[in-house]
N, C-alpha and C positions, 0 to 999 in steps of 0.2 A: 100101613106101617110107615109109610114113606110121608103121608101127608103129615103124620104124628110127628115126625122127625122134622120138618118141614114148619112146622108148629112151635114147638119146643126152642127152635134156630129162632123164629121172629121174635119170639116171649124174650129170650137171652138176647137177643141186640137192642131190642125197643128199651129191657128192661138197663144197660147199658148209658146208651144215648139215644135219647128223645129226637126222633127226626124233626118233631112239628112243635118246641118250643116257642110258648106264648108270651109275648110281652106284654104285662098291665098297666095302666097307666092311674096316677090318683092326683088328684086335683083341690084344693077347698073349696070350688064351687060344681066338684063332680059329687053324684049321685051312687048311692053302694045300688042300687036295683040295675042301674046300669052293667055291660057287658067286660067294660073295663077294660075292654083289650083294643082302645083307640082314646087318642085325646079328648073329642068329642063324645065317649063315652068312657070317661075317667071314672072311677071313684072315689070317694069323697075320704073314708076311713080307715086308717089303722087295722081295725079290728076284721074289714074284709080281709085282710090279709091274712091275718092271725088265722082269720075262721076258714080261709080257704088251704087244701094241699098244694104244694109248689112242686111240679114234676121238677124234671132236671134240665138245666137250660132256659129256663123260664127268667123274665127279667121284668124285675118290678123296676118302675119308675115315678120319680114322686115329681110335682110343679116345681119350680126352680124359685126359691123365693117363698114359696106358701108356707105353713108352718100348720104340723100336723101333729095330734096332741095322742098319745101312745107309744107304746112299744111295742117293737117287732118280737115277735116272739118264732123259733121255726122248731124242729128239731129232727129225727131221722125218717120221721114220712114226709120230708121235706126235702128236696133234690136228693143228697146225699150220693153223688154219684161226681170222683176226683177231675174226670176227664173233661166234665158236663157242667160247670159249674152254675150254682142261683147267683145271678146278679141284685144288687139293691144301688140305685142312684138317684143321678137326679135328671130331669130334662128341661128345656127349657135356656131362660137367665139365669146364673147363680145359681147358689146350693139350697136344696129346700132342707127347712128346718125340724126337726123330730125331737118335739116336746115332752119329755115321759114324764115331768112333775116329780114325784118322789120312788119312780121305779125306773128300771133299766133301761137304757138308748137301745140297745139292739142285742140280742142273748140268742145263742145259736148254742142246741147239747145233739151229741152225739151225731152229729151230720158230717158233711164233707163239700167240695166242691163249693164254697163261698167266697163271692164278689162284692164288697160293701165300697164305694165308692163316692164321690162329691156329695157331702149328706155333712150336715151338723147335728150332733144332738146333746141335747141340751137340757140337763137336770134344773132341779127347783134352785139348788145351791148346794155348796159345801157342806152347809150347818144343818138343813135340812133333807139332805137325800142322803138317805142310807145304802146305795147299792153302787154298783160298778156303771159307766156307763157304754162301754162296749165288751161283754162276756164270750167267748168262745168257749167251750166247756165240753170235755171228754170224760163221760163217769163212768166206762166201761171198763174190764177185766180186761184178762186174758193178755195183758202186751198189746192191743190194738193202736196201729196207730194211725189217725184218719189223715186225709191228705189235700192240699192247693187251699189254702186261704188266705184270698189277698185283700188286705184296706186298703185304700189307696186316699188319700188326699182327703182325708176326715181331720173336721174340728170337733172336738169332745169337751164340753165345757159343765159346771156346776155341780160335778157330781162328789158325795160323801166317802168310796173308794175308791177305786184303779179305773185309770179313764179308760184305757184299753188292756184286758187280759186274756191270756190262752193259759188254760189252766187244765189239769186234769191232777185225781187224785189215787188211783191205784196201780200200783208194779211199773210197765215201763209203756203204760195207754197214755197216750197222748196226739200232737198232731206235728206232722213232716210238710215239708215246701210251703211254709208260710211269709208271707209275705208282707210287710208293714211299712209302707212309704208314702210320705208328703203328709202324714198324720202334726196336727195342731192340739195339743192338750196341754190346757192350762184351769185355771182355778178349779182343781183337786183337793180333796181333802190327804187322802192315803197315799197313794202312788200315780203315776204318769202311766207309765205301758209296763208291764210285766209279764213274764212267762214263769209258772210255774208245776211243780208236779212233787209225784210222790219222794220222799227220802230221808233216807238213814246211813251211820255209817258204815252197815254191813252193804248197802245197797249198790248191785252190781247195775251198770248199764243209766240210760238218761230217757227220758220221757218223751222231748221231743226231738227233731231231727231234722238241720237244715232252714234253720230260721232267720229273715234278715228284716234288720228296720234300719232303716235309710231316709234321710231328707226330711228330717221330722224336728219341731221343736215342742220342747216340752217344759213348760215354767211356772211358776206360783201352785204349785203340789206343798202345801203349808206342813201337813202332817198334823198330829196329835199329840194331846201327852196321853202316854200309853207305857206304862212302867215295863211292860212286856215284851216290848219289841219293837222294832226304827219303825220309825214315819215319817214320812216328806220327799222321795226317793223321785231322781226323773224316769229311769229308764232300767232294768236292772231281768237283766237276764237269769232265769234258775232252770236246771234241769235240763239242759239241751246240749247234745251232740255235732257242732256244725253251726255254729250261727254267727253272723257277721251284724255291728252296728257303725253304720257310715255317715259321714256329712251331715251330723244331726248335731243338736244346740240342749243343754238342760241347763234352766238358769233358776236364780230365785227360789229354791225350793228347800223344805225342813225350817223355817220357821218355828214352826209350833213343834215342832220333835223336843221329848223330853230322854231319849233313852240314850244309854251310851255304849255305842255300836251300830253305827249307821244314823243316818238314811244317807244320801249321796247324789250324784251326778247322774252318770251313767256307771253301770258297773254289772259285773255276773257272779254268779257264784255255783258251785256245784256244777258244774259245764265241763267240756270240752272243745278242744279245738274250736275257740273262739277270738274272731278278729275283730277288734275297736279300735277302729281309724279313723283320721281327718274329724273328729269333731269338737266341740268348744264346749266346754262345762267350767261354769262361773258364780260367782257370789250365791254359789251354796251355803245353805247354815246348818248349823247343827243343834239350832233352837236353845235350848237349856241344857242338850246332851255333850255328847262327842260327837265325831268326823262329819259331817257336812264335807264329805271328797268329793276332789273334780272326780275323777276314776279309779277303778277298782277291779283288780283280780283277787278274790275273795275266796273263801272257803271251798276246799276240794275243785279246785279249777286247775285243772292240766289242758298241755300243750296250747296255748293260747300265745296268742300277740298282742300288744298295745302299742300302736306306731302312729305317728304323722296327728295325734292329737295336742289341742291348744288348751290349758288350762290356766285358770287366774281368779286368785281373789276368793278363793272359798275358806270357807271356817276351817278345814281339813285340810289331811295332803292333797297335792296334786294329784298323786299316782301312789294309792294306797295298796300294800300289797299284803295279802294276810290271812290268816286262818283262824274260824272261831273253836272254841272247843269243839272238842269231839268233831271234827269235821273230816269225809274222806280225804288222802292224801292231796295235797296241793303240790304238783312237778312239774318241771320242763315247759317252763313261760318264758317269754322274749317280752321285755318294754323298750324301743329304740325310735329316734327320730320323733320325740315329744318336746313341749315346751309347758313349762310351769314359773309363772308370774306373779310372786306373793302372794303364794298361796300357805295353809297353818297359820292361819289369821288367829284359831282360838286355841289349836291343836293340830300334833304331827309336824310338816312341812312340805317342801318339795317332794320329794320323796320320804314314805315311811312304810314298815316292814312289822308286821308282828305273826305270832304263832299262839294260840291257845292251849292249854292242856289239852290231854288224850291225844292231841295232831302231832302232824309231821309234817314240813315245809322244807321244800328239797330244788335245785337246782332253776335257779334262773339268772338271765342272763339282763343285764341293765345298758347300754349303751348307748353311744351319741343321744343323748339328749341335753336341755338343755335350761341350767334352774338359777331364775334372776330373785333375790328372797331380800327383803327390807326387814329388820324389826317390826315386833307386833308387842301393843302395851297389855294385851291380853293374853299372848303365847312368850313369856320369857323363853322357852326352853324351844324354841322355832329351832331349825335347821334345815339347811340345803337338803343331808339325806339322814335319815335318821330311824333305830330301831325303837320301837316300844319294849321295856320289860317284862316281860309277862310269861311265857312260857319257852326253855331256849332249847326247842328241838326246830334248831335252823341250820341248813347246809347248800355249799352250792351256790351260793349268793356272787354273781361274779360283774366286775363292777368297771366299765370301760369307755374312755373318749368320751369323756362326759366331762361339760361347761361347771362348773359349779360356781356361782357368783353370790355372794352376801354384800350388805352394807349395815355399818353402825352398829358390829360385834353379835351380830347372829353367826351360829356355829356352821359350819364348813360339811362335818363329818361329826353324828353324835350314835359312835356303836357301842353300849356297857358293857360292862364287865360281865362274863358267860356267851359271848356273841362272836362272831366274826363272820367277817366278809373280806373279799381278793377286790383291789382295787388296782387299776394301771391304766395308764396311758392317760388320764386324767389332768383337767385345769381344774384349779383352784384359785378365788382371787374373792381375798374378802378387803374391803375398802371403807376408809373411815373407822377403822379397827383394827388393834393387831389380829393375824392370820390364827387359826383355833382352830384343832381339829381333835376332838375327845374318842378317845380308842380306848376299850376296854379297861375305862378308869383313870387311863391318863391324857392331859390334856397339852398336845403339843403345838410349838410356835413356827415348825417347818415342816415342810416335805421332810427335808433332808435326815429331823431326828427321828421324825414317824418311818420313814423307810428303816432308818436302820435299827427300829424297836423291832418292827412287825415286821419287816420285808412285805409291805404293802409297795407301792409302785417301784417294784422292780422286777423285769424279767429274766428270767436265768441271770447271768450275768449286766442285763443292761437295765441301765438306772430311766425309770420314766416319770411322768409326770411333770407339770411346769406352774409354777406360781407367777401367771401373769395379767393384766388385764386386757381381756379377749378384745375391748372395746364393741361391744355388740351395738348391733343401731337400736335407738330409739327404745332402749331398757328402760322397764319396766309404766310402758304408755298405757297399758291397760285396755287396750283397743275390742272394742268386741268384734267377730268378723260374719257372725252367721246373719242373713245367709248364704253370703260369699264363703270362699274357699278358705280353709286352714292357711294353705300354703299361698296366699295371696297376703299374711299376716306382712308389716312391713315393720318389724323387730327382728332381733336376735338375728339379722344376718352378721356375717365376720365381710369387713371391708379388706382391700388389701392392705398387706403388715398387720394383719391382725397374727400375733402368737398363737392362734390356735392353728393355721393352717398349717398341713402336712406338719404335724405336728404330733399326731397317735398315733396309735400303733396297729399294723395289720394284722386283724381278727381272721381272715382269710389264711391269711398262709402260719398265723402262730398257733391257732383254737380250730382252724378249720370250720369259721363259721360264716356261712351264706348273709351278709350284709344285708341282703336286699338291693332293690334295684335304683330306689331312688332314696334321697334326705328329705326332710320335712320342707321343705320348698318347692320338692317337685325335678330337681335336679338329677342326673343320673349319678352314680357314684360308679365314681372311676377306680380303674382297680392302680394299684402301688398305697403308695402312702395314701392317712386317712386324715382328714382333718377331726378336730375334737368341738364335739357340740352335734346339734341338730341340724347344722349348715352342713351337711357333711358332701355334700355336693360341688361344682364351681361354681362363680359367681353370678353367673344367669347362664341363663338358655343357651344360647350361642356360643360362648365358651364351653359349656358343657356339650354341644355336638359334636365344638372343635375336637374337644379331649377326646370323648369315644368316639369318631371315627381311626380308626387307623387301619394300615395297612388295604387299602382300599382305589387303591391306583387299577390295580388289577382287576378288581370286581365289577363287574359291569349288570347294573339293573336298568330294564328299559320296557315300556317307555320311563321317564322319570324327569319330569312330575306326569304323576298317573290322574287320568280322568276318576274320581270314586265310582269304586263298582267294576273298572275295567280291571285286569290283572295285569299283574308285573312278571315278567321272569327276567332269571339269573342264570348271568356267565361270569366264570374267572373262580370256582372253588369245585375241590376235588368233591367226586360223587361215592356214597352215599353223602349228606349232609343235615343237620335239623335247622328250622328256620323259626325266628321270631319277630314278630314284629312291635314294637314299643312306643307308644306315646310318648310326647315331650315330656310328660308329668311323673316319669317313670313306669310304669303301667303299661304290662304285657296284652294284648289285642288280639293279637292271634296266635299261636304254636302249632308246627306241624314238627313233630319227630322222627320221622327220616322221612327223605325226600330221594329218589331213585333216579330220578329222569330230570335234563338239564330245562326240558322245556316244562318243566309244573307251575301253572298259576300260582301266583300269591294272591289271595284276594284282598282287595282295597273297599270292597263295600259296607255299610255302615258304621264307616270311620266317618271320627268329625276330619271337616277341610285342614290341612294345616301338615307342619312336619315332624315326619317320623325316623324312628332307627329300627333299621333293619339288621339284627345280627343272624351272623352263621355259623354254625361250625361243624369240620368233615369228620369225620369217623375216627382221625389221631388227634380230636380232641382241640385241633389250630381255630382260631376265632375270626371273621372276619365281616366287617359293620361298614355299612356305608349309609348315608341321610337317603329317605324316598320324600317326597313332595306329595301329597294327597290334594287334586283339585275340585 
């Protein structure tokens, strides 16, 4: 009996994770009769792969450079084990190349545990490949959701639909902790990367869970004409609970889009709790259709953010916000600390806002950002921020410390008749044109009579808003920045005597709402007054520590400057306490929430070199920050 049980324990851990995972190696001048599991005994094909099972841990590797004509095909007698993942790479120089001709680059169904890394592959073409060229695929019941899939640093080029997708099509089966970075897709016919899954608007819950794409560019996604439905799309989130897209670029794409309702930039829809920051979405089109948008909060997407993004030059709004028919509720979104640059070249604007029948578009919040808009000989009806007509179940639209700039008699503010929205604390400054700002049918020539229609920028009793010119730098250069940083853009900052600074109004202590830590530059945001625009920060770096340091005479961290890796502790604050640590670029690093004992490490290891803010505060809620030096 005991050996039985004893039996049973080994089956359950082997079958778990694979102690003796085999690395295979394929070469074009290796041989399939060969062992495979060394250089000098490479394999030559594709199809060994295919034909062989992949335990779990096992790691295929292709010549760095060679160019190897098939597709990988795996599926659930293929690792499928989250902990244990299959690896697919390359060895060698450079990425080896994976030619599938007119079928898939790499299609993984109902597995788990996958690595696709330093690899290109590479379709016939646009015109002629009809398939995707990287598929992840979950067709099973039951709510299953499989888990750890990461690309990492793949080019995906020629293919007829979605260069990379994770898709699944039944209840709420799909896949969680996936991962999508340093990915290259370009000449597309359909889409760039996608996630998608099952849904309706009775559909409760989200398909996948915990998804992020990161450091990725995605461009020349042409699209189709397709009377059916958008085509041309970079990036576009559906069905997931939890997903983050960062430092990524979508350019040039929907060309050939005939339909009106997308395609776009980057953008989600049907989501949750989704964050889109830091990235640059430009000279999108909208082909022969509509929106060609830099970004998008889209149909049935709550609680999400859209921060610290650059947009410019697309056919669309910037930062389109919106609901198609019949779509689950769309609630409780934040857009702040963005920039949009002539953008609504063919339609929309800076900002635009719509709701479809059957829906309901409820509560979101707009601020600090910041919208530089020229005339368009193809968009008369352009605006800084502006509603579509279409369906007016809209509330909650609340509109704050936002730049607004026009030239050469584009509108200010265009919300019709059936709409509203709360705006305050607001600049406005249209130039080379008298100042315009069309409200619910009427079309006025100041703050001053649009306040006292609407009580638009005033609070209780205090009047806000300012009609002046912010003088931003270097409006409207058009600069592209990827693959440098959002916040390294050298626009839209407010010089000193710029009118926007401390100039808005405090969303903190009037709305009770959490700013965030930094402005689109990267600056900390000091608490009192707020400046108006995307700058909402100090002027650089070092004014900005000056500001947040305070009260800091007493607090003593040592050693400081810290070796990286060694730890810091703190003297001079009452105990219990929480501590955080923050990067110059605003960006929290570490958090511990309560701290007991005066002597507790702060850890300093893998931090980049350079300086940080250290905030604290004790148990009655008192704050106290001083600079650490990481060396």
């Amino acid at each position: 009996m005991k050996n039985k049980i004893l039996t049973a324990f080994i089956t359950t851990l082997l079958s778990i994770v694979k102690l003796n995972a085999t690395t295979y190696y394929l070469s074009p001048s290796g041989n399939d009769a060969n062992s495979g599991t060394s250089i000098s005994q490479a394999w030559r094909t594709i199809n060994k792969i295919n034909s062989s099972t992949l335990a779990a841990g096992d790691i295929v590797l292709f010549q760095g450079g060679g160019i190897f004509t098939g597709s990988i095909y795996i599926d659930n007698t293929d690792g499928n084990n989250a902990s244990n993942p299959l690896v697919f790479s390359s060895y060698g120089t450079g990425k080896a190349i994976i030619n599938s001709g007119t079928a898939m680059g790499f299609y993984a169904q109902n597995t788990q545990g996958i690595t696709v890394s330093n690899l290109i592959f590479e379709g016939s073409g646009a015109a002629t490949n009809p398939t995707d060229g990287v598929m992840i695929y979950n067709g099973l019941s039951n709510n299953t959701r499989l888990s750890n899939i990461n690309i990492t640093n793949l080019e995906v080029r020629n293919y007829g639909k979605t260069g990379i997708s994770i898709a699944s099509s039944a209840g709420n089966s799909g896949y969680k902790n996936v991962i999508i970075d340093g990915a290259h897709v370009h000449h597309i016919k359909t889409n760039g990367i996608t996630t998608s899954g099952y849904t309706s608007q009775s559909h409760v819950g989200w398909s996948h869970q915990n998804v992020t794409i990161k450091n990725s560019e995605i461009h020349d996604v042409t699209g189709y004409a397709d009377a059916g439905t958008h085509r041309g799309s970079g990036i576009i989130l559906g069905q997931v609970d939890g997903g983050l897209i960062e430092k990524c670029s979508a350019h040039h794409n929907g060309s050939a889009n005939i339909h009106c309702g997308g395609p776009g930039g980057i953008w989600a829809w049907d989501c949750n709790s989704i964050i889109i920051q830091s990235n640059e979405s430009y000279l999108n089109s909208s082909g022969t259709g509509c929106d060609g948008l830099g970004f998008d909060l889209d149909g049935g997407v709550t609680n999400s953010i859209m921060q610290y993004n650059y947009s410019h030059d697309n056919d669309g709004a910037g930062y389109l916000l919106g609901q198609y028919a019949n779509a689950r509720a769309w609630t409780n979104n934040i857009v702040r600390y963005n920039v949009s640059e002539n953008d609504g070249r063919t339609n929309g604007g800076g900002f635009t806002l719509f709701n479809g029948p059957g829906s309901s578009m409820s509560g979101c919040k707009i601020y600090n950002n910041s919208v530089y808009l020229t005339p368009s000989a193809t968009n008369p009806n352009v605006g800084a921020f502006t509603f579509i007509d279409w369906s007016k179940n809209i509330s909650g639209i609340e509109v704050y410390n936002n730049i607004f700039q026009t030239t050469g008699g584009a509108s200010l503010i265009d919300v019709p008749v059936g709409y509203t929205a709360f705006f305050a604390g607001n600049l406005y400054w249209s130039s080379g044109a008298a100042f315009r700002i069309k409200y619910q049918g009427t079309t006025y020539s100041s703050i001053a009579a649009w306040r006292t229609a609407t009580n638009n920028e005033k609070v209780n009793a205090t009047l806000t808003g300012v009609t002046a010119n912010p003088n931003f730098s270097n409006a409207g250069s058009g600069t592209v920045m990827f693959p440098n940083q959002t916040y390294q853009l050298n626009a839209y900052k407010l010089p000193a005597g710029s009118p926007a600074l401390n100039a808005g109004i405090n969303l903190t202590s009037l709305y009770s709402i959490n700013v965030g830590a930094r402005d689109f530059f990267g600056n900390p945001i000091a608490s009192g007054a707020a400046n108006i625009g995307a700058h909402g920060g100090a002027n650089n770096i070092a004014t900005a520590i000056g500001t947040v340091i305070k009260n800091s005479a007493e607090l003593v961290l040592y050693p400081n400057p810290v070796r990286s890796g060694d730890p810091i502790f703190v003297k001079g604050i009452e105990l219990p306490y929480s501590a955080e640590l923050i990067s110059i670029t605003g960006q929290q690093v570490w958090k511990k929430d309560k701290i007991e004992t005066e002597r507790y490490p702060i850890p300093t290891g893998n931090f980049a070199a350079g300086p940080y803010i250290l905030l604290l505060k004790d148990a009655n809620n008192q704050e106290k920050t001083n600079k650490v030096i990481i060396q």
